[in-house]
Structure formats: C-alpha cells, structure tokens
KEMARMI-955702 format. One line per field, with one value per residue (C-alpha): residue number from 1; chain; x, y, z. Coordinates in pm, 1 decimal. Layout:
# KEMARMI-955702
nutor <- NUM,...;
vodo <- A,...;
u <- X,...;
v <- Y,...;
w <- Z,...;
//
This chain:
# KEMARMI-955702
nutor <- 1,2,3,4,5,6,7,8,9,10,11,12,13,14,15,16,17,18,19,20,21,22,23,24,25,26,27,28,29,30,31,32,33,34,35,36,37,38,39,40,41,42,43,44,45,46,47,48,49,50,51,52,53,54,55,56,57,58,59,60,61,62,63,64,65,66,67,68,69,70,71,72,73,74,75,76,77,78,79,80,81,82,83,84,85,86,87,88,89,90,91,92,93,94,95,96,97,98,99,100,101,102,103,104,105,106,107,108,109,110,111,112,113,114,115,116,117,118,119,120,121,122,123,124,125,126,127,128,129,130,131,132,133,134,135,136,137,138,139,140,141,142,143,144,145,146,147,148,149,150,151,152,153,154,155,156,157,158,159,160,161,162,163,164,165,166,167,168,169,170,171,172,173,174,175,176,177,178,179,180,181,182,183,184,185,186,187,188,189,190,191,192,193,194,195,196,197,198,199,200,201,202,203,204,205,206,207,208,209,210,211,212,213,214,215,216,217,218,219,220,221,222,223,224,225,226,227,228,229,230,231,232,233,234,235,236,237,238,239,240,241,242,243,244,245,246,247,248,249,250,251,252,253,254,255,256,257,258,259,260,261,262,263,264,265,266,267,268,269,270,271,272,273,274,275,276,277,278,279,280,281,282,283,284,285,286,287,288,289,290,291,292,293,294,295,296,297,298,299,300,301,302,303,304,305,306,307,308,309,310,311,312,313,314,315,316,317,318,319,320,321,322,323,324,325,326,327,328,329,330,331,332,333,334,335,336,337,338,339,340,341,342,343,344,345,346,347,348,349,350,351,352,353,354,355,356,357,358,359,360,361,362,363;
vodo <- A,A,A,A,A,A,A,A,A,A,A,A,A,A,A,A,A,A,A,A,A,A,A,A,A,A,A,A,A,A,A,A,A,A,A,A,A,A,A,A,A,A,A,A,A,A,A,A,A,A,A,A,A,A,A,A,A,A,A,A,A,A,A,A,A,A,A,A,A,A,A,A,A,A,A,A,A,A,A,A,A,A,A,A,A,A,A,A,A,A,A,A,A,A,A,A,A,A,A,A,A,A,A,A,A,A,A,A,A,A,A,A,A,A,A,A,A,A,A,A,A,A,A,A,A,A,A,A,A,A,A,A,A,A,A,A,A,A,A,A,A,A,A,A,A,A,A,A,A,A,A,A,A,A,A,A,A,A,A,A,A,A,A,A,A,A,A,A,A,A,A,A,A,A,A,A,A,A,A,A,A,A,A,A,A,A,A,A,A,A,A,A,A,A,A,A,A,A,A,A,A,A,A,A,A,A,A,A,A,A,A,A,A,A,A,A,A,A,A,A,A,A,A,A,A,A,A,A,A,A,A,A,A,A,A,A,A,A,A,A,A,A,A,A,A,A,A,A,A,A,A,A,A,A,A,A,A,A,A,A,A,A,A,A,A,A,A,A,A,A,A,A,A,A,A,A,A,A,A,A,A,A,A,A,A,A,A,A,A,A,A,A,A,A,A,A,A,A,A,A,A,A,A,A,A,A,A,A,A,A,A,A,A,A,A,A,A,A,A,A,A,A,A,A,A,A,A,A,A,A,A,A,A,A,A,A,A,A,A,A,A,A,A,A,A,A,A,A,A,A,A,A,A,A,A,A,A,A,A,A,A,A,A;
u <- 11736.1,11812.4,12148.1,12080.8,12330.9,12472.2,12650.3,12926.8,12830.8,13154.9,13401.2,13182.3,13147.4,13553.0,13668.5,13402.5,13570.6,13943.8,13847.1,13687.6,13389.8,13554.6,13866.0,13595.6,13567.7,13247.6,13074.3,13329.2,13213.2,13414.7,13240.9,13386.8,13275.9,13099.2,13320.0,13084.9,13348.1,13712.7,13597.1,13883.1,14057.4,13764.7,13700.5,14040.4,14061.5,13693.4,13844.0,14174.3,13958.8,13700.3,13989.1,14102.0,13955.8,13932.6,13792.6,13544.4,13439.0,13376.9,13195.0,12962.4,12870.3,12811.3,12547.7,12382.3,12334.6,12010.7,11997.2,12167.7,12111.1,12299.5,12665.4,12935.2,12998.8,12657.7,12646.6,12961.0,12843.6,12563.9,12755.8,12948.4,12633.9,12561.8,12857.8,12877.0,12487.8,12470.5,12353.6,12581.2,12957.3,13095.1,12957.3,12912.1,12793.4,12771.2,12838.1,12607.4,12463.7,12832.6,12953.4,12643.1,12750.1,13099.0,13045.8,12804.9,13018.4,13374.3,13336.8,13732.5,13607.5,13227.7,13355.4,13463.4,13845.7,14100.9,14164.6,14452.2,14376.8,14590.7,14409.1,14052.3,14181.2,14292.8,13964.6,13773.1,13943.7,13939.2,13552.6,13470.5,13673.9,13462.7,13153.0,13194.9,13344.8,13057.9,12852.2,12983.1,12954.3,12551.9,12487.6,12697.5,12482.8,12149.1,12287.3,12344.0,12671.9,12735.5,12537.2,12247.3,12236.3,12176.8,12496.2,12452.4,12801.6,12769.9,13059.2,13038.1,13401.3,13599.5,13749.6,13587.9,13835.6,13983.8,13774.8,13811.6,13921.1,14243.9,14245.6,14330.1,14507.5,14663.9,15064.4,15277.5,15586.2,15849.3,16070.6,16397.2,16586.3,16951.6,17177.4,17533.9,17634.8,17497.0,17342.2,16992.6,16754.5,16400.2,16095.2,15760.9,15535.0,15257.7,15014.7,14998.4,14694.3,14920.6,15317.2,15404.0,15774.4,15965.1,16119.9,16447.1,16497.4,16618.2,16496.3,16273.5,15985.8,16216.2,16517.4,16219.5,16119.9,16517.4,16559.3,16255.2,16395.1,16798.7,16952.2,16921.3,17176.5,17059.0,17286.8,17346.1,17027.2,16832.7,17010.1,16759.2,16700.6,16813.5,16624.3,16926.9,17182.1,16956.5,17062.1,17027.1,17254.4,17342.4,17161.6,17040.3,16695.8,16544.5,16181.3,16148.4,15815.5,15671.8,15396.5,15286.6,14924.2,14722.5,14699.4,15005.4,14894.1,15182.6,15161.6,15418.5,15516.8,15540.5,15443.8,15698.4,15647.1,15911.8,16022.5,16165.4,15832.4,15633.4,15409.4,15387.7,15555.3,15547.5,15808.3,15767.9,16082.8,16095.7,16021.0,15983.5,15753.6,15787.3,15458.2,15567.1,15727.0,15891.4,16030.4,16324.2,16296.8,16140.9,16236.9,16382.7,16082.4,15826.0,15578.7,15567.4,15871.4,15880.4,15538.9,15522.9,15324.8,15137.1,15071.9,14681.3,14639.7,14794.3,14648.9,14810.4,14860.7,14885.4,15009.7,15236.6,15097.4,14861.2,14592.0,14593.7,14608.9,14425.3,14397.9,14381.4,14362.6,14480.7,14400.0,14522.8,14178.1,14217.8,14550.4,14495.4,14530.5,14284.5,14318.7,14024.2,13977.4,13687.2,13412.2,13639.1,13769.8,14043.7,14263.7,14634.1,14971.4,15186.1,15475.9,15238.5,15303.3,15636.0,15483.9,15377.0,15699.0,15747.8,16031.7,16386.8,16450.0,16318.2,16088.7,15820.9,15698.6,15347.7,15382.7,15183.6,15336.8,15229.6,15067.4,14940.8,15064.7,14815.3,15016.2,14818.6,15005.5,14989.0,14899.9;
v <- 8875.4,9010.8,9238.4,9571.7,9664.4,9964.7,10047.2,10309.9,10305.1,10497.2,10290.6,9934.8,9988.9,10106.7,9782.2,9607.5,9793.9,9768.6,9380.9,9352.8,9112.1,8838.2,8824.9,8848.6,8487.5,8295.0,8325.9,8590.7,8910.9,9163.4,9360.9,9652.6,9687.5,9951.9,10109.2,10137.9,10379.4,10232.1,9893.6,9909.5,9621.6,9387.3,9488.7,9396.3,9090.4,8935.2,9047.1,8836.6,8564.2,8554.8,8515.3,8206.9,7953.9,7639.8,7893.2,8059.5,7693.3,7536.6,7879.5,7871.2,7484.5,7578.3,7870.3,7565.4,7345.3,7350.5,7696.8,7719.9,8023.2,8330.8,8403.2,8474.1,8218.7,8233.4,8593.5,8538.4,8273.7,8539.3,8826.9,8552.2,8390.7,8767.4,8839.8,8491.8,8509.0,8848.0,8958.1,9223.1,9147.0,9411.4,9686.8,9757.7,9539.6,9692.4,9359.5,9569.7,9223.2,9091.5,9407.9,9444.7,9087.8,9087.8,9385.2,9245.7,8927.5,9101.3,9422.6,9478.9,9552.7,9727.5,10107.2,10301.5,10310.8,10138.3,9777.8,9562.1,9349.9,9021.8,9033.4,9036.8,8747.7,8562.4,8603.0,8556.0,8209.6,8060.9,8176.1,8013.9,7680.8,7661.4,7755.4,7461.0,7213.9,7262.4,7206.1,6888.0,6825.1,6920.3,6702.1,6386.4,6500.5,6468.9,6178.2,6274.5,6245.7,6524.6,6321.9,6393.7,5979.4,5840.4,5764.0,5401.7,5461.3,5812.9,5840.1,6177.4,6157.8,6180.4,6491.7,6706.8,6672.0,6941.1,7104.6,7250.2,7577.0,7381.1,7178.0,7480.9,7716.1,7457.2,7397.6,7254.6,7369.9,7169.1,7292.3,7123.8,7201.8,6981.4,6986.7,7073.7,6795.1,6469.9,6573.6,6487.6,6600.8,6642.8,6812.8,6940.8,7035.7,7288.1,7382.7,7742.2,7934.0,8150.9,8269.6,8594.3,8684.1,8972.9,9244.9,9349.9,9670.6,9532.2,9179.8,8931.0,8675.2,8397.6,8594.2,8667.4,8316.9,8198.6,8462.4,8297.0,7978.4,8043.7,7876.4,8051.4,7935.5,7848.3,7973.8,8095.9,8212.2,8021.8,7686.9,7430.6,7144.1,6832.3,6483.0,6262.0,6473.4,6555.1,6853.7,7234.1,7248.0,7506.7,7377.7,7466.6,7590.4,7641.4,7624.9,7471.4,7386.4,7033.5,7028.7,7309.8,7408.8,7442.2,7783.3,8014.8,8277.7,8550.1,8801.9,9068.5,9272.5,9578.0,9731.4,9748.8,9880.4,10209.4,10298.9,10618.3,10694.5,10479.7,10371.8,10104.7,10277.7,10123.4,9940.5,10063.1,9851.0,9723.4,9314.1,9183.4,8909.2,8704.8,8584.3,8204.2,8101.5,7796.9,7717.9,7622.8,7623.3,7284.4,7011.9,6666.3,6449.5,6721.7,6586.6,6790.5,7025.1,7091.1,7228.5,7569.9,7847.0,8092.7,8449.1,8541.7,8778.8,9064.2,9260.8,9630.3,9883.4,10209.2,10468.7,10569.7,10306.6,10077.3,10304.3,10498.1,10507.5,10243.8,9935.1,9757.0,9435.4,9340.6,9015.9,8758.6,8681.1,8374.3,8554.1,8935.8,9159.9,9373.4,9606.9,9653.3,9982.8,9963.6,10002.3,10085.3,9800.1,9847.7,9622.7,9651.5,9542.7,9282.8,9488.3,9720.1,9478.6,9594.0,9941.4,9776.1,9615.6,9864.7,10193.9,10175.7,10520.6,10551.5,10344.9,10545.5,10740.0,10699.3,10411.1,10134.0,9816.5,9474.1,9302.4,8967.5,8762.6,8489.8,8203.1,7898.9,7562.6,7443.8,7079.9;
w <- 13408.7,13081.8,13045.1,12870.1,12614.7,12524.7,12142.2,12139.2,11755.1,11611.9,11798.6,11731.1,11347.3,11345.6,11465.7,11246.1,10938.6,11078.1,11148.0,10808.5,10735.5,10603.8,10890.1,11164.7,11348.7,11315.2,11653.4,11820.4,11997.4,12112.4,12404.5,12597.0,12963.7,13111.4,13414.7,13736.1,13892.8,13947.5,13848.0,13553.9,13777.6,13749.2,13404.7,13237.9,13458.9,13303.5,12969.3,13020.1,13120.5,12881.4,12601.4,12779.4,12574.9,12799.8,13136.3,12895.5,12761.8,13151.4,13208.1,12929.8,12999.1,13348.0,13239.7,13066.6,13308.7,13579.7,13786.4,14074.7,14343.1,14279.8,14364.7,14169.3,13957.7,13844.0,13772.3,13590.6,13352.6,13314.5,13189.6,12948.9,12799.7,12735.1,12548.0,12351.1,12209.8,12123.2,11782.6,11676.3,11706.3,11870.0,12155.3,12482.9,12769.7,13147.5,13394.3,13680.4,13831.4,13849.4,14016.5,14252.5,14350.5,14372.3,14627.6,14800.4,14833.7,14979.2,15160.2,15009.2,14673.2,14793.7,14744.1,14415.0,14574.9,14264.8,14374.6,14315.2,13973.5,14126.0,14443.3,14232.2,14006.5,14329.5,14506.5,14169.7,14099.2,14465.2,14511.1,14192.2,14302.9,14671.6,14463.3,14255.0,14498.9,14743.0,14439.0,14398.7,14803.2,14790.1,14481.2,14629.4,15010.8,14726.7,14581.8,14257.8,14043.2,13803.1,13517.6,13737.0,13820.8,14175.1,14383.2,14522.0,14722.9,14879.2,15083.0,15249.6,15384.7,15065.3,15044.9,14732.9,14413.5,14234.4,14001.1,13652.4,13761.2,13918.4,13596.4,13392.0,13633.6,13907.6,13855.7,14147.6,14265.8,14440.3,14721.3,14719.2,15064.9,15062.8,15316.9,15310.7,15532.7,15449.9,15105.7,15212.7,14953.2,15123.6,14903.6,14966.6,14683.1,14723.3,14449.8,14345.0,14087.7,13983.6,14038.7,14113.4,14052.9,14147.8,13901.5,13747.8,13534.3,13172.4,13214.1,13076.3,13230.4,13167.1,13405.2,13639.5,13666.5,13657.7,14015.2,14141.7,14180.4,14253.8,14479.5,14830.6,15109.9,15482.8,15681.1,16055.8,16209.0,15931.1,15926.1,15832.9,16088.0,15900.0,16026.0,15908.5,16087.6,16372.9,16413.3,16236.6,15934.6,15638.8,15355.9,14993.4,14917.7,14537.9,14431.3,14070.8,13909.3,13910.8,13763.6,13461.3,13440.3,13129.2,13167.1,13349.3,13489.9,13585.3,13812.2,13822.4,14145.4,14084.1,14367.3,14640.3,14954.8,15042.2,15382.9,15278.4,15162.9,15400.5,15095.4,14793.5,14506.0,14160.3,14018.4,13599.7,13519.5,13170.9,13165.8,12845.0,12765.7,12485.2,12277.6,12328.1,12684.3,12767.8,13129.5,13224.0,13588.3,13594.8,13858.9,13721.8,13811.4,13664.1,13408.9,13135.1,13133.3,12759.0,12793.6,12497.0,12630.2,12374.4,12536.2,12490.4,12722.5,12989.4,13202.9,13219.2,13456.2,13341.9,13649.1,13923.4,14187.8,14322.8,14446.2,14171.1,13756.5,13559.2,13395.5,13059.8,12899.2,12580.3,12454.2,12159.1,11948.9,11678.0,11512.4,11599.9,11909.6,12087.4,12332.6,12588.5,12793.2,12988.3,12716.1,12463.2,12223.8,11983.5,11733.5,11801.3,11633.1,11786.6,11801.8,11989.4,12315.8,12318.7,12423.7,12771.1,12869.4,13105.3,13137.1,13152.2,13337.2,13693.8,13901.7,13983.2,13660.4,13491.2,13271.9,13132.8,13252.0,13169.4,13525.3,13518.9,13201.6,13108.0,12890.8,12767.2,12640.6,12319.2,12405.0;
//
C-alpha cells in the first residue's frame, strides 16, 4: 500500500536552501504532485486543501482510525498520511491510487481531457460528506457510536447530521424576497459549500460579493406571488449571508459561455483579492458577521479557457508563500499574488487568473 516517491533533487534542495533550516516548520512537508496527464485540476485542488489546516487535521485523524474499504476518502487520507510522515521535507509524491480512484469513481473525470477545478472540488467535498455520513449510518445500523461504544437507543430514523466537512466549509445564505405592497418580508435559507460570484473588469472580491447580493426587482413577468396579498406582486429580492463558515471557499466565474462564438470563453478580468477578507454582505440576524478571513490558499488558472491551459496552486504556509505546479514547488513573495489578479485589457487572452479563493477565519 506503500506510495513510491520520487525527488526532483535540484528543485527539493533549492527550496530547502531558499526556506533555510532554521525558518523551515517543525513537521511541514512540502510535496509537489506528479501530473498523470491533465490531472493539473486535481492536483492544485489537493494542494489548496492540504494547506487548510482544520480539513487536513479531520483527514489525518480519519487515516488513523480502523480501516474502512476503499473509496475516495480513504485514498485521500492515504496520499495525506504520505505527505505528513515523510522523512525528507520536501519532493515529489505521485497520488496514482487517488487518481486510479477518482476515475474509477466518476466517468467525468476518467480521460486525460483538462477538467474544470470547481467542479472537482464540488464533487470531491460532497463525495467525502456521503462517504462519511453513511459512515455514521452503518456504525449507528452496527450499533456503535463514533467512540466505538454500543448504542442502547438506535434510532434508525434520525436523519444523519452534518459532518465535519460541513463544519468547516458549510455557510448559509438567506434569501430575503419583500414585497412592494404590504412590506412582507418572507426568507428561506439554503446552505451552500462554497459561493461562486460573477466578475467585473477592475474590481475586487469584496465588489464581487457586494453584486452578488444587490437588490434585484420582481417585476412584470416575474412578480413574486405574495401569501399576505394573495396575489402576484413586484417585490424585492437580495441574497445576504447568514451564517459564515470556518473556511470560505470562493469560486470565481470566469468562464462565460459566448453565443457569438458558441463556446465558454474566459473571462481574464482583473479581481483583486485581498490577504484578509471581511464581509459585508451579511443579513441582520446572521451569527457571526464580523467574522476576519485570512487568505491561505488560491487555486489558479493559467490560459485562454476552460478546456484548455493549466492550473496552479499557491498556498500560505505558517508566514510564507508557495507556489505549487504540478511536481514543482516554489517559494513566492506576497506581492507576487498580485501577479494572478487577473488582466485589465481584453477578456480572452492567456493569463493566469486567480480561480477558487480559499479564506479561513481567524476564530
């Protein structure tokens, strides 16, 4: 079950020297991934991940506990145990059982086409959620809680609870619909992994996330059928965020479908994102609107459009940045992020454009 590993020795021993022996963290590794052909999207996504603390923690105590059959999660815990107990501190690692799964698992991603990165993280997070929560459904079935004691009150028809993966990623949004007659205010909250915003050329995350929950008016064909006034009405709509996960995950859309062209094109607008977030597009009764988000990772996209170009991570390690291409692993400058902000000439050139945003809170 072992995972062979590989050294690129020039580029291992550079970072070791840029790092320097006495700035490199106790029991860190930095491991570049081998590329099985287009996996780049998978590759900078398990990157991004594995530098968010709390997900890498839950992973690593689920590699520890009894053996479960194989699927995903377990070949992912795998390929993180791998990283976090190997002897050298930098290298190469190839994550071929995680691949051989994950294309095994979802005929989207079982070819050597590019995939979308969003749609892997998406599929990645949910699979990993119904892994665990029919875990939990087996074990109560066994009667065993999660301490491995007997359950004296198995009740089958409780619905499985969340599970860590919504306790770091799950926020809640809020969808406030009021209507221009009466002033009714009805909500309906739905829960969300992660929020993908659209893009403006010359803008920031925080105007992103400011257009993704304006005000929108309800009008003529799409009046909004008010239960007070019984009857369709022109109303107010605006999403605003309830509840802020642990971890905010980002997604950018830059790909937007032309019908000039009759294909996605990509949108290389430049969107800055500020190392530490706060939002401001919270709704009055949300619980912990002054939430401070640091930025520790991004996932990149370097290219013209979706099915084609490449893709990066770079990462925010104790108080320096590295950059991770595939099995290459190099230490960056902060004001090198600025570089993947994106272009502010035309929409469709090559650029590298920062993706999927992963901010964690402080508290």
């Amino acid at each position: 079950r072992c995972i062979v590993v590989t050294v690129t020795g020039a580029n291992a021993s550079a970072l070791e020297k840029e790092i320097g022996s006495e700035q490199f963290p106790v029991n860190e590794h930095y491991f570049g991934l081998v590329n099985f052909g287009n996996t780049c999207y998978c590759n900078s996504v398990l990157q991004a991940l594995y530098f968010c603390r709390p997900f890498r923690e839950k992973i690593l105590a689920y590699r520890s506990q009894p053996r479960r059959k194989e699927n995903l999660l377990t070949c992912l815990a795998d390929l993180f145990h791998s990283i976090a107990n190997q002897k050298r501190k930098v290298g190469v690692i190839p994550p071929k059982k995680f691949i051989t799964r994950l294309r095994k698992e979802n005929e989207l991603f079982d070819n050597y086409m590019q995939q979308d990165a969003h749609e892997f993280l998406n599929y990645l997070l949910n699979t990993i959620a119904d892994l665990l929560q029919e875990e939990r459904k087996q074990d109560k079935q066994n009667g065993k809680l999660a301490n491995g004691t007997l359950d004296s009150q198995n009740n089958n028809s409780t619905p499985p609870s969340s599970t860590w993966v919504h306790e770091i990623f799950q926020g809640t949004l809020t969808n406030e619909t009021r209507c221009l007659t009466c002033e009714t205010i009805s909500s309906k909250d739905e829960d969300f992994l992660d929020l993908s915003v659209d893009v403006e050329q010359n803008t920031s995350i925080t105007h992103c996330l400011r257009g993704f929950s304006n005000t929108e008016t309800l009008c003529s064909e799409y009046k909004y059928y008010c239960e007070e006034c019984r009857s369709k009405q022109e109303a107010h709509k605006r999403m605003r965020v309830k509840k802020l996960p642990m971890i905010l995950a980002l997604h950018l859309k830059r790909f937007k479908y032309m019908e000039q062209v009759q294909r996605y094109t990509k949108l290389s607008y430049r969107v800055v994102f500020p190392l530490e977030l706060r939002l401001f597009n919270t709704s009055g009764d949300a619980t912990n609107p002054e939430r401070l988000y640091d930025l520790v990772a991004v996932v990149v996209h370097c290219g013209s459009g979706p099915n084609r170009g490449h893709y990066i991570a770079i990462v925010k390690s104790h108080d320096f940045w590295l950059l991770f291409d595939d099995d290459i692993v190099e230490k960056i400058d902060a004001q090198a992020i600025e570089e993947f902000y994106g272009l502010t000439s035309e929409i469709s050139k090559n650029s590298e454009s920062g993706y999927i945003l992963f901010y964690q809170s402080r508290d």
